[in-house]
Backbone as XML, in Angstrom:
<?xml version="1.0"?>
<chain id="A" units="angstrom">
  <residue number="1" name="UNK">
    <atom name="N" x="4.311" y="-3.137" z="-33.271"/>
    <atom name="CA" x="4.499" y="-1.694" z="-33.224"/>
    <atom name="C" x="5.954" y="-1.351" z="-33.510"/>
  </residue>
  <residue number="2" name="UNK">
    <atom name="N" x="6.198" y="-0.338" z="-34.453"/>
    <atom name="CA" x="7.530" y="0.092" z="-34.373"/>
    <atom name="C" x="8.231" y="0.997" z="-32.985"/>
  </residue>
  <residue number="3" name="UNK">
    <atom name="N" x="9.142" y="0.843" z="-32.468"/>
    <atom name="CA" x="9.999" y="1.715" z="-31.488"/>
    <atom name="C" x="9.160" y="3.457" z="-31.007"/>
  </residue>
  <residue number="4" name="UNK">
    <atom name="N" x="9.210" y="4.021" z="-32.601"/>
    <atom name="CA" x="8.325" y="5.000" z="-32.099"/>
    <atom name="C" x="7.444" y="5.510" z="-31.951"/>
  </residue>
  <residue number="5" name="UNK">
    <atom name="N" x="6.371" y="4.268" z="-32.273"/>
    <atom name="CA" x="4.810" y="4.084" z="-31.895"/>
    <atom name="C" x="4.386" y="3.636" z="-30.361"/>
  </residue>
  <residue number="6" name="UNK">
    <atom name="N" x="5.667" y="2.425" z="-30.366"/>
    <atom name="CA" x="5.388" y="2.124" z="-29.052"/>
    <atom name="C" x="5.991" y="3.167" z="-27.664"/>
  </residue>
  <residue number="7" name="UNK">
    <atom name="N" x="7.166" y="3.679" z="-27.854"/>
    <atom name="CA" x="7.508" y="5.138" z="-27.098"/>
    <atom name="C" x="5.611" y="5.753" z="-27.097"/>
  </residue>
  <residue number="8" name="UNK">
    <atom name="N" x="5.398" y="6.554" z="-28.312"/>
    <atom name="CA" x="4.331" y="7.035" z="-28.421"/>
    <atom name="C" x="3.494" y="6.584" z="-27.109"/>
  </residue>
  <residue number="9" name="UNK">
    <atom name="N" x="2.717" y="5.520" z="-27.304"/>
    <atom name="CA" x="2.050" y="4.881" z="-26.755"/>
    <atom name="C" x="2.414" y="4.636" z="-25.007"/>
  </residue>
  <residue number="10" name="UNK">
    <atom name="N" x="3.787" y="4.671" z="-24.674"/>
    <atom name="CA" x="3.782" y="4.680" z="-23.533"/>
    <atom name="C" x="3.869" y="6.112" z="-22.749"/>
  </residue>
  <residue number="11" name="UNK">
    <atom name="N" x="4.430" y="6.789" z="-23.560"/>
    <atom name="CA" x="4.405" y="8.295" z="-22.810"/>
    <atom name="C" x="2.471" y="8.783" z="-23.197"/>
  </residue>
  <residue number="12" name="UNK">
    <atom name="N" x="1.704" y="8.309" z="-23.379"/>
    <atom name="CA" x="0.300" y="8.534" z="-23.345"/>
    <atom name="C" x="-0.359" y="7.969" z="-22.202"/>
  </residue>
  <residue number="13" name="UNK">
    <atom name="N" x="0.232" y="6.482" z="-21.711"/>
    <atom name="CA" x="-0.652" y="6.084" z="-20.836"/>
    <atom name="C" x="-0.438" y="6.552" z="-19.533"/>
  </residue>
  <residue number="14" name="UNK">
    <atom name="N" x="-1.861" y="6.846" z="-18.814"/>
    <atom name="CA" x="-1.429" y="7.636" z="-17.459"/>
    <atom name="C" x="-2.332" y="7.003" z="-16.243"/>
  </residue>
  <residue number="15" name="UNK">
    <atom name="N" x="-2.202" y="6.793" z="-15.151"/>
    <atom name="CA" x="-3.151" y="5.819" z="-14.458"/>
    <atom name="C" x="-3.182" y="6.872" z="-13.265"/>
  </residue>
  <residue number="16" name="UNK">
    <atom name="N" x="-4.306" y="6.237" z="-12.356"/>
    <atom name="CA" x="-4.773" y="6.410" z="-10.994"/>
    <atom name="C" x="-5.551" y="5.529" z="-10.460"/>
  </residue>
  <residue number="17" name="UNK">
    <atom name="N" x="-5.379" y="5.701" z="-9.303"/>
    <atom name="CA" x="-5.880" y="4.596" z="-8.130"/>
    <atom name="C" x="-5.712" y="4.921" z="-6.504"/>
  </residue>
  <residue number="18" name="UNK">
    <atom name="N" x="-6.782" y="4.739" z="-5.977"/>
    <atom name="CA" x="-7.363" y="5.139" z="-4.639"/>
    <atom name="C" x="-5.956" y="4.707" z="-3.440"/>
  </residue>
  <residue number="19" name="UNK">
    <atom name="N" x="-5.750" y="3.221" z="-4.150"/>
    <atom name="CA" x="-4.757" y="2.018" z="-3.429"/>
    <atom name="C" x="-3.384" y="2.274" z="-3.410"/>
  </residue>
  <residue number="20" name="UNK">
    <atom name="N" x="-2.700" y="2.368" z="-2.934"/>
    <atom name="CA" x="-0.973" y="2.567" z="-3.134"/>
    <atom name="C" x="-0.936" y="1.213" z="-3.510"/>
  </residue>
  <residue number="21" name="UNK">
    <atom name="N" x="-1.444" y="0.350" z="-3.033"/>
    <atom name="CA" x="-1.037" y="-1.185" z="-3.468"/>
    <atom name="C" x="-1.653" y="-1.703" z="-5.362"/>
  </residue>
  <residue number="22" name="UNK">
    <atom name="N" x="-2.443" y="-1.254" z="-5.394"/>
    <atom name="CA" x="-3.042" y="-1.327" z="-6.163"/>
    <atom name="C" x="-2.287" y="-0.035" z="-7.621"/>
  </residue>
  <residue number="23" name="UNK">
    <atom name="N" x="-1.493" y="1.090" z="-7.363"/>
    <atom name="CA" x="-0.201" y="1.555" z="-7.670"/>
    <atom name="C" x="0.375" y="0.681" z="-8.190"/>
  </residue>
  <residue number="24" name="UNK">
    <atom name="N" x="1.038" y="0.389" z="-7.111"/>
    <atom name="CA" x="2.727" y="-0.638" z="-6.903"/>
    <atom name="C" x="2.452" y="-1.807" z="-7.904"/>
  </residue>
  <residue number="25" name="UNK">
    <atom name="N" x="1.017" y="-2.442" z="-7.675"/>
    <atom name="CA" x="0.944" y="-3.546" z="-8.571"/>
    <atom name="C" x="0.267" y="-3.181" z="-10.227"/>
  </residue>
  <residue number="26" name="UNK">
    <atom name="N" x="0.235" y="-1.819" z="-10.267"/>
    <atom name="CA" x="-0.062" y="-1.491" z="-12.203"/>
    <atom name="C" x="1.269" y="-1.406" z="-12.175"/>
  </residue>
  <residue number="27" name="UNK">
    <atom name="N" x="2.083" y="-0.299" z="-11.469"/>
    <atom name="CA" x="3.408" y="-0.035" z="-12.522"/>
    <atom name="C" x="4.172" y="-1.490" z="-12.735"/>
  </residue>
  <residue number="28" name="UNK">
    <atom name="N" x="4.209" y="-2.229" z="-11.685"/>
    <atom name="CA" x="4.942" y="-3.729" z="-12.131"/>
    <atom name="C" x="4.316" y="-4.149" z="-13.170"/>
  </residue>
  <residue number="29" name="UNK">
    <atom name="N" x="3.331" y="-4.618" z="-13.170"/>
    <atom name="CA" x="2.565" y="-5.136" z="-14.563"/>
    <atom name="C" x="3.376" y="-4.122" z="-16.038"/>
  </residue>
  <residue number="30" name="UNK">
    <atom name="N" x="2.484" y="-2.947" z="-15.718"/>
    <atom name="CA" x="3.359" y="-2.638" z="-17.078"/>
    <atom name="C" x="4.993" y="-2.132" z="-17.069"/>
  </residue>
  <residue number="31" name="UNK">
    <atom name="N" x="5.523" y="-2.552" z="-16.120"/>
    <atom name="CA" x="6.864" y="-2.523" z="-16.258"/>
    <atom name="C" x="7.313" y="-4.477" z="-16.755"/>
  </residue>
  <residue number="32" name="UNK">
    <atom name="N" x="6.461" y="-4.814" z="-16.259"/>
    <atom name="CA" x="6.908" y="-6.590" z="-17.166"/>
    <atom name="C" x="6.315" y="-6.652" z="-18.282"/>
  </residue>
  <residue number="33" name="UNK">
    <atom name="N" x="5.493" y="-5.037" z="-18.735"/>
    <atom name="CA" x="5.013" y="-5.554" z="-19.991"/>
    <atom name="C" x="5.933" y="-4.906" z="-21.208"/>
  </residue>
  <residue number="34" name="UNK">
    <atom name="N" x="7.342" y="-4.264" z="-20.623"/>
    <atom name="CA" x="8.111" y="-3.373" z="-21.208"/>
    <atom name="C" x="7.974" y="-2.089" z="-21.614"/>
  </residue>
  <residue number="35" name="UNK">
    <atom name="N" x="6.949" y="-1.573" z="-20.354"/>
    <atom name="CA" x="6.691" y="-0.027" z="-20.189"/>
    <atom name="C" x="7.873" y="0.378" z="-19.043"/>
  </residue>
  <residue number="36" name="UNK">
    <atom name="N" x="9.086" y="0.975" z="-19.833"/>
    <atom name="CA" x="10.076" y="1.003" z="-18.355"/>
    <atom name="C" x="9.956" y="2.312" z="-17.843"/>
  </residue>
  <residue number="37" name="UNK">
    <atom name="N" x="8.804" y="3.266" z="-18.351"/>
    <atom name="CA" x="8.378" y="4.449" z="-17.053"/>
    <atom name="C" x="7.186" y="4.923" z="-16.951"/>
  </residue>
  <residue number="38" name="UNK">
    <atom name="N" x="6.672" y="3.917" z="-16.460"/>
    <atom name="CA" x="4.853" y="3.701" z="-16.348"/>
    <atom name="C" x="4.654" y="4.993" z="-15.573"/>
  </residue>
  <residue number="39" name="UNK">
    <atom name="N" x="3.519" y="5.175" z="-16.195"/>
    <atom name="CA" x="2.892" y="6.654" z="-14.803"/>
    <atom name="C" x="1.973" y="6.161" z="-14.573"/>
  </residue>
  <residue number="40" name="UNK">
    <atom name="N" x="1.791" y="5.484" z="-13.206"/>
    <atom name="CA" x="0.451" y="5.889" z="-12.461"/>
    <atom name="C" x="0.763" y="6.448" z="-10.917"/>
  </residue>
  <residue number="41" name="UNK">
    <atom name="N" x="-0.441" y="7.057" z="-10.406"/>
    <atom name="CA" x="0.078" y="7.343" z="-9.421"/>
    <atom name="C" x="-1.013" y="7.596" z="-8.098"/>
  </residue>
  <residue number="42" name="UNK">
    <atom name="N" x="-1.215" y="7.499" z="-7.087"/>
    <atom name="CA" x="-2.097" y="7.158" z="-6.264"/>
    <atom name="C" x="-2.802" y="8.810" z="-6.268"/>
  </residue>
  <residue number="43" name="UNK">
    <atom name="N" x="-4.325" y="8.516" z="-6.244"/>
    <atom name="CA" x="-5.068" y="9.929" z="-6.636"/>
    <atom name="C" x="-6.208" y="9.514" z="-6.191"/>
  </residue>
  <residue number="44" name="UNK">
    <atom name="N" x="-7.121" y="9.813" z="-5.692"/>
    <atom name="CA" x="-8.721" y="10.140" z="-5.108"/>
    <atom name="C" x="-9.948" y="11.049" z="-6.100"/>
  </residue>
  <residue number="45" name="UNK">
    <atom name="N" x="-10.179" y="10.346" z="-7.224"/>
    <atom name="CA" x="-10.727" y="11.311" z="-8.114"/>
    <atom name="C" x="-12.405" y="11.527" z="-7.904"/>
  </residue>
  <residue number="46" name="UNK">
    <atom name="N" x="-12.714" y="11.061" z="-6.771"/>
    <atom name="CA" x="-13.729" y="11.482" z="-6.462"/>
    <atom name="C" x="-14.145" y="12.410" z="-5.654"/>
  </residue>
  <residue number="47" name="UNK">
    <atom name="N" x="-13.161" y="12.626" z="-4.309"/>
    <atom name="CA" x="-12.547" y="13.588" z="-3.490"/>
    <atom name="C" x="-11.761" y="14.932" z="-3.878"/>
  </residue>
  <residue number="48" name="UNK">
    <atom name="N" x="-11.077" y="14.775" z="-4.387"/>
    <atom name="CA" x="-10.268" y="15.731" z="-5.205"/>
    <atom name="C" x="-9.992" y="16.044" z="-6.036"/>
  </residue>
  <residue number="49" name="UNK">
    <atom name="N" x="-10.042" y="17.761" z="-6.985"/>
    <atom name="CA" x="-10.073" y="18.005" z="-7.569"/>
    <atom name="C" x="-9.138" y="18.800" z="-8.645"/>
  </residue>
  <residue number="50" name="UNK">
    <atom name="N" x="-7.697" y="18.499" z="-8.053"/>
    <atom name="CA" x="-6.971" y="19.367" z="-8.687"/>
    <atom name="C" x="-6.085" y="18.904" z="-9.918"/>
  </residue>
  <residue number="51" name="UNK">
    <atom name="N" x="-7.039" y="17.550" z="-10.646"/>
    <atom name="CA" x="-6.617" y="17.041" z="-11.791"/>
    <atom name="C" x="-7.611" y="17.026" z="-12.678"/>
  </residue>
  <residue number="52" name="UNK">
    <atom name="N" x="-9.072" y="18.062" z="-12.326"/>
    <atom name="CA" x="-10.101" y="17.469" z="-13.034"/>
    <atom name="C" x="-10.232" y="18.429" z="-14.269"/>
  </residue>
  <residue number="53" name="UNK">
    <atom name="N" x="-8.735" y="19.199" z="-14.585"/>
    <atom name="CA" x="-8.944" y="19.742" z="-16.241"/>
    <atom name="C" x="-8.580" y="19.223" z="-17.017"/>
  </residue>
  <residue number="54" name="UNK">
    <atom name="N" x="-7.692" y="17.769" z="-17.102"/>
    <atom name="CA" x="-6.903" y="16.552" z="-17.830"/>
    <atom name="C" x="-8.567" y="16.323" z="-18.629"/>
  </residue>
  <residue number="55" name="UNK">
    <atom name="N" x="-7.627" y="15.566" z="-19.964"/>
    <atom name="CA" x="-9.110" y="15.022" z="-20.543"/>
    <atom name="C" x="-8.519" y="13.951" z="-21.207"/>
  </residue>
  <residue number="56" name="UNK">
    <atom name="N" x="-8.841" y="12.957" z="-21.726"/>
    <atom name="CA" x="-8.059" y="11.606" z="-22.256"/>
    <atom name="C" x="-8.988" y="11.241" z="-23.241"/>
  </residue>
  <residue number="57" name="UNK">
    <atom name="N" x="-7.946" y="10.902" z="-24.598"/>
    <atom name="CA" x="-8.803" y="10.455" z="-25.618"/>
    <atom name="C" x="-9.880" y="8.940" z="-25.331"/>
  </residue>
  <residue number="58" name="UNK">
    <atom name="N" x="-9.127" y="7.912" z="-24.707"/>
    <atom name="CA" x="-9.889" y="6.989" z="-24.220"/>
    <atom name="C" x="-9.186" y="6.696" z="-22.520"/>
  </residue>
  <residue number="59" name="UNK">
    <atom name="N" x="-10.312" y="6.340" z="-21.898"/>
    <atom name="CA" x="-10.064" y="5.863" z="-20.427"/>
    <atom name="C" x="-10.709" y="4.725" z="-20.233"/>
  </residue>
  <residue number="60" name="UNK">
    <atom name="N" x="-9.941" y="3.684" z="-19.585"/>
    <atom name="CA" x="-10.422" y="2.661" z="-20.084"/>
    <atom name="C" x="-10.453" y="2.447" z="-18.197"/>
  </residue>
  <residue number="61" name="UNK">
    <atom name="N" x="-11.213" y="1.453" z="-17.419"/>
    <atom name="CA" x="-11.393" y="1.801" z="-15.634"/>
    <atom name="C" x="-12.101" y="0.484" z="-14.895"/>
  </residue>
  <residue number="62" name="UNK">
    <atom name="N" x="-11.928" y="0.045" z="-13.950"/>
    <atom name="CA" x="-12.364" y="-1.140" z="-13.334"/>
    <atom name="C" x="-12.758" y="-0.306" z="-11.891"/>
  </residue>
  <residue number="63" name="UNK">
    <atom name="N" x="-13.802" y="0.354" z="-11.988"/>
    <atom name="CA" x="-13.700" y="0.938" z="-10.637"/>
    <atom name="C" x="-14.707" y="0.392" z="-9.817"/>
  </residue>
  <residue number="64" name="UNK">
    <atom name="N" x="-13.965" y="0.745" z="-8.432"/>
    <atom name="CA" x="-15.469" y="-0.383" z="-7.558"/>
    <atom name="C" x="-16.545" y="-0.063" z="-7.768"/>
  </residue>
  <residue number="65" name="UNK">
    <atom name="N" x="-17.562" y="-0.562" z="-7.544"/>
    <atom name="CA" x="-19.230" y="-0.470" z="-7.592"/>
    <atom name="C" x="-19.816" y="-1.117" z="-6.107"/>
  </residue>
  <residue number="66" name="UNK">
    <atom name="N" x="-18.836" y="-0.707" z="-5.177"/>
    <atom name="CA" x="-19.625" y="-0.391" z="-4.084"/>
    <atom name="C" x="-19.170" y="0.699" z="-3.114"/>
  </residue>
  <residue number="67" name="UNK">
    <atom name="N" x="-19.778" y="1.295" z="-2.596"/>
    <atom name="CA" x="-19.703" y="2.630" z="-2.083"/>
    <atom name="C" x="-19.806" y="2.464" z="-0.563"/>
  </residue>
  <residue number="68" name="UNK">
    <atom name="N" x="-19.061" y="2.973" z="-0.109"/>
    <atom name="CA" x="-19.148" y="2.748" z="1.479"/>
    <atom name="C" x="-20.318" y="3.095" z="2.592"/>
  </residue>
  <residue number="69" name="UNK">
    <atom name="N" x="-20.992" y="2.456" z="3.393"/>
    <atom name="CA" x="-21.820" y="2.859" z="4.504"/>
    <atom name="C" x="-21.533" y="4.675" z="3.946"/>
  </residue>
  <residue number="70" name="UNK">
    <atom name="N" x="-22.653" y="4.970" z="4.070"/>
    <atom name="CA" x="-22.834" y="6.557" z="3.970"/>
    <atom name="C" x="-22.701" y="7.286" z="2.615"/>
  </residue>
  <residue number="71" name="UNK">
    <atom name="N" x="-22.077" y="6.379" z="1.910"/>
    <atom name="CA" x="-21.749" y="7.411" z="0.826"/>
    <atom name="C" x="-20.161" y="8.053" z="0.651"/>
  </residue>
  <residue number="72" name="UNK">
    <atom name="N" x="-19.941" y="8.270" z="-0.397"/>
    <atom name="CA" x="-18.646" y="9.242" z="-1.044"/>
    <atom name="C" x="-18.669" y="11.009" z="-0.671"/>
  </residue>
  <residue number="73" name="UNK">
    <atom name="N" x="-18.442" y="11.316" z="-0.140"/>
    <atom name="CA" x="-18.482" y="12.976" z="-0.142"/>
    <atom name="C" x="-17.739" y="13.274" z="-1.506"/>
  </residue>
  <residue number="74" name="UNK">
    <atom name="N" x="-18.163" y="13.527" z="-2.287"/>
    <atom name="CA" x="-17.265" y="13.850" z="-3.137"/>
    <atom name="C" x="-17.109" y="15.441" z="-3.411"/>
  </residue>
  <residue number="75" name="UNK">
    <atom name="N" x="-16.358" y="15.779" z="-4.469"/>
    <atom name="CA" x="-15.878" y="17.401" z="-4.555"/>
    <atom name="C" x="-16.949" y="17.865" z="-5.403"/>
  </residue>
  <residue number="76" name="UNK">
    <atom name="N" x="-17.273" y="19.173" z="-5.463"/>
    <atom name="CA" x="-18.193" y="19.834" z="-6.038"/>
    <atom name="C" x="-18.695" y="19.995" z="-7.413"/>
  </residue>
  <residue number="77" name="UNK">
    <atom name="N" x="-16.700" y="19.715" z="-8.351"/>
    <atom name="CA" x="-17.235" y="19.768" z="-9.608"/>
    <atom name="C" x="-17.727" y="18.585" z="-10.599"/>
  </residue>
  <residue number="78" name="UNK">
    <atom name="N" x="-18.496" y="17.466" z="-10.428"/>
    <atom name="CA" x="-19.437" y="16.804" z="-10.777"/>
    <atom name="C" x="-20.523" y="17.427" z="-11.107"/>
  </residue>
  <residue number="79" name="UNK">
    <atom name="N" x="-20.647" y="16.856" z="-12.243"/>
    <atom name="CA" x="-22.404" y="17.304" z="-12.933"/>
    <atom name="C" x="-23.361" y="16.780" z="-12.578"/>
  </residue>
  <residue number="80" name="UNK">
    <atom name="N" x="-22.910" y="15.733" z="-11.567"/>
    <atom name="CA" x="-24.464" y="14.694" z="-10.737"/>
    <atom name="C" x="-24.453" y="14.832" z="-9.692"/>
  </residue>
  <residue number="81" name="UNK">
    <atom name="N" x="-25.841" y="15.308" z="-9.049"/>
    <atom name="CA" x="-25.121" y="15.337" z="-7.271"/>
    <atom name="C" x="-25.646" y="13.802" z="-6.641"/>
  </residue>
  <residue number="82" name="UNK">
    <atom name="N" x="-24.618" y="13.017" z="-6.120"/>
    <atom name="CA" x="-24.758" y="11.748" z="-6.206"/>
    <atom name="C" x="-23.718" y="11.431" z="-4.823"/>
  </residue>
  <residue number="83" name="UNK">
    <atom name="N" x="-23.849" y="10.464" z="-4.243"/>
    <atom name="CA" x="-23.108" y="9.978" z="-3.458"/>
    <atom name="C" x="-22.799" y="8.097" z="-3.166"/>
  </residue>
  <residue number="84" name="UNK">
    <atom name="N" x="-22.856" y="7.877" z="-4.710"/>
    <atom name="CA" x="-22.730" y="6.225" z="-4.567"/>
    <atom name="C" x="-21.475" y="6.791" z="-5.783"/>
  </residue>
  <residue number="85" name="UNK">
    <atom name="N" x="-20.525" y="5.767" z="-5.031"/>
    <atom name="CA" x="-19.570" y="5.793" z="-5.940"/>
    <atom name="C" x="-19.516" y="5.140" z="-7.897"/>
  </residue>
  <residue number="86" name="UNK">
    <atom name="N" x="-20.369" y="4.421" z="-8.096"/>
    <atom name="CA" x="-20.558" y="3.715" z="-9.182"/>
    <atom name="C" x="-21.042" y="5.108" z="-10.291"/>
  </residue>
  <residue number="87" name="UNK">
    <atom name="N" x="-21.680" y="5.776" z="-9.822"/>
    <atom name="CA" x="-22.670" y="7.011" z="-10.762"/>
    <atom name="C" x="-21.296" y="7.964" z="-10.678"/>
  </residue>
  <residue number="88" name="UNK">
    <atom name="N" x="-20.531" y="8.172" z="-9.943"/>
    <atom name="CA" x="-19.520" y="8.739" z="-9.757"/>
    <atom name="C" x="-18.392" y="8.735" z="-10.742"/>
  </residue>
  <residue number="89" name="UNK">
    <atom name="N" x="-18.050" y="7.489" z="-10.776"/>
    <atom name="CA" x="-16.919" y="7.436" z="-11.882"/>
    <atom name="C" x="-17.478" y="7.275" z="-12.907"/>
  </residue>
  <residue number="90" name="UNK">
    <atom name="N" x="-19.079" y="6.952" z="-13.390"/>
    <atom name="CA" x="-19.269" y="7.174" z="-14.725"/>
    <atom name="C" x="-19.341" y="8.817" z="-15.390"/>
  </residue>
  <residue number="91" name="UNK">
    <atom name="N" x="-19.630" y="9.486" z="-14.322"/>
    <atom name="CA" x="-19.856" y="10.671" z="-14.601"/>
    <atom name="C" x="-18.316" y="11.221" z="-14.624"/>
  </residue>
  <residue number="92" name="UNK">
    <atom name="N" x="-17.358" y="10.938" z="-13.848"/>
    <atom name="CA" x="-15.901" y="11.330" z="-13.834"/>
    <atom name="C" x="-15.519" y="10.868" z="-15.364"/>
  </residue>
  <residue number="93" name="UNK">
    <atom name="N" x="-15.638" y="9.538" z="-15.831"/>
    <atom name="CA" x="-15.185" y="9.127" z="-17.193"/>
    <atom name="C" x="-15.530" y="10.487" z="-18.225"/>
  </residue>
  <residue number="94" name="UNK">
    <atom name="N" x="-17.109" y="10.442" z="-18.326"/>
    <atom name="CA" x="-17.917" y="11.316" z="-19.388"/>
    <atom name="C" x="-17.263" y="12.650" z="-19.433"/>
  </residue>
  <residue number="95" name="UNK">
    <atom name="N" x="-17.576" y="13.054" z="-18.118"/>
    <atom name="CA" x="-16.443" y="14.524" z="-18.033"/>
    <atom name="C" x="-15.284" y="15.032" z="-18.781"/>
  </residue>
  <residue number="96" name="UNK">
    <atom name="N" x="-14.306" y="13.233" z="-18.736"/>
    <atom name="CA" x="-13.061" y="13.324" z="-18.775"/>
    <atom name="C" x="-12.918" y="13.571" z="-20.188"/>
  </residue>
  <residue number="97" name="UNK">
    <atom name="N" x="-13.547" y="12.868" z="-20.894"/>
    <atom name="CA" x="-13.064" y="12.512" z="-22.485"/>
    <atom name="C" x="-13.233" y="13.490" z="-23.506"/>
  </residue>
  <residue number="98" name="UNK">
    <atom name="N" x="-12.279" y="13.578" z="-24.103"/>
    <atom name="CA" x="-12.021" y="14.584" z="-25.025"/>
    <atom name="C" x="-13.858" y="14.205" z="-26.188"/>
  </residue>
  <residue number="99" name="UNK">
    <atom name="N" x="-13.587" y="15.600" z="-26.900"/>
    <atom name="CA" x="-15.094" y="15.159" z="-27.810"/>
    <atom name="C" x="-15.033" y="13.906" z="-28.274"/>
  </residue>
  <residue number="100" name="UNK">
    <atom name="N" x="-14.109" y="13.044" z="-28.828"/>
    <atom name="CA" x="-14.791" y="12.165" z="-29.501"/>
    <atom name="C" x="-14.110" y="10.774" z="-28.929"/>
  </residue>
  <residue number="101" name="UNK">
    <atom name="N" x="-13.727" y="10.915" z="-27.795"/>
    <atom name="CA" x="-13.025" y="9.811" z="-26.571"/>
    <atom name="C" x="-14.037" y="8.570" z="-26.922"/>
  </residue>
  <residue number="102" name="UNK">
    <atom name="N" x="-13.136" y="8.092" z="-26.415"/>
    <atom name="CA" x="-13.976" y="6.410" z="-26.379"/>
    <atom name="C" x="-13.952" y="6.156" z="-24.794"/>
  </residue>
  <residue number="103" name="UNK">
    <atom name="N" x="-14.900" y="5.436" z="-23.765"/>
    <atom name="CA" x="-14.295" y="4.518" z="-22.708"/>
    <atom name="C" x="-14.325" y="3.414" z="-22.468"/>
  </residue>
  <residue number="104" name="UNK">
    <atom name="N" x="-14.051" y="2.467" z="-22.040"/>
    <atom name="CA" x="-14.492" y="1.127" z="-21.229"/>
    <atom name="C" x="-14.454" y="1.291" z="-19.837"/>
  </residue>
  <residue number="105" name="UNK">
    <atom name="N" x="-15.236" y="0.663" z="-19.616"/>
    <atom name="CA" x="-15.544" y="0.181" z="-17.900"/>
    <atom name="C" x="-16.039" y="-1.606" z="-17.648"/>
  </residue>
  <residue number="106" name="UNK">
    <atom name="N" x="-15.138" y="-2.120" z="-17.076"/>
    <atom name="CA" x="-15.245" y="-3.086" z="-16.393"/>
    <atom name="C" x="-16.039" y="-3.064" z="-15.398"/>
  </residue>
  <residue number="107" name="UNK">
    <atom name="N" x="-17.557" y="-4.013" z="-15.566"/>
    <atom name="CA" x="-18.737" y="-4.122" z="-14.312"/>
    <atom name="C" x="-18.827" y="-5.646" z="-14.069"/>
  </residue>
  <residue number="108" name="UNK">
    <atom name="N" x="-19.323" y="-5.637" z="-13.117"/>
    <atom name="CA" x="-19.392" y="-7.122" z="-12.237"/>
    <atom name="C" x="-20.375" y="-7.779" z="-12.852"/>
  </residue>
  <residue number="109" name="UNK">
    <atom name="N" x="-20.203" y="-9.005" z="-13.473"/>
    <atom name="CA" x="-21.400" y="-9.857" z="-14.222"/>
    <atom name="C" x="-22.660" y="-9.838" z="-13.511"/>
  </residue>
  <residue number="110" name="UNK">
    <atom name="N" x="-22.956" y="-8.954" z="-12.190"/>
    <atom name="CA" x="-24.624" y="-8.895" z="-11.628"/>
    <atom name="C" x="-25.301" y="-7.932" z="-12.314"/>
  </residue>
  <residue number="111" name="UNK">
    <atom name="N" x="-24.081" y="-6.735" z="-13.363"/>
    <atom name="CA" x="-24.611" y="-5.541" z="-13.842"/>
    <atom name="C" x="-24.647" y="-5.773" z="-15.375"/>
  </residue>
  <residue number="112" name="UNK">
    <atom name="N" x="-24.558" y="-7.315" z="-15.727"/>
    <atom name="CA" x="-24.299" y="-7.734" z="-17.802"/>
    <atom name="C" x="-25.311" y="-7.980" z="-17.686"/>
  </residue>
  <residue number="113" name="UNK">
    <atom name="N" x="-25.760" y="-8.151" z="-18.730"/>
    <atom name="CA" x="-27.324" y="-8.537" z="-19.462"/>
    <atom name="C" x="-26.972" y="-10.269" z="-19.601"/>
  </residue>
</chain>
């Protein structure tokens, strides 16, 4: 990549995560990967809603696929009324992506063919 592809490319990428630890350990990663002002930042996107007008050309996500005793309460504006977290962030992805977005999701080899 040239200098201002790769700038490009880092002022695009934007993260979240439930974990402060799980934080602390993306921005290191891509700060050893020579991203020296990573954004991610600890967020509840199933709970809360005051980031859910962002839309991302691709989102790429490893999110858990298990849901706690009881269920997720989650916030209202979901298009599924659902309370397992797995249906959750697929529907959060779909939401998210601009018309012609791409995503990936990382699932646990019990959910591969």
């Amino acid at each position: 990549l040239t200098p201002d592809e790769r700038a490009r490319l880092a002022a695009s990428i934007h993260g979240y995560d439930i974990s402060p630890d799980m934080v602390r350990l993306s921005l290191v990663n891509l700060y050893l990967h020579g991203f020296t002002h990573p954004r991610v930042e600890e967020y509840d996107t199933l709970t809360q809603d005051d980031k859910w007008n962002e839309v991302a050309d691709v989102i790429l996500a490893n999110p858990p696929f298990m849901s706690p005793k009881g269920g997720i309460k989650p916030h209202k504006r979901f298009s599924v009324q659902a309370t397992r977290s797995e249906v959750l962030f697929v529907d959060y992805m779909a939401e998210h992506l601009t018309a012609t977005g791409r995503a990936a999701i990382v699932v646990p080899p019990m959910y591969s063919a």
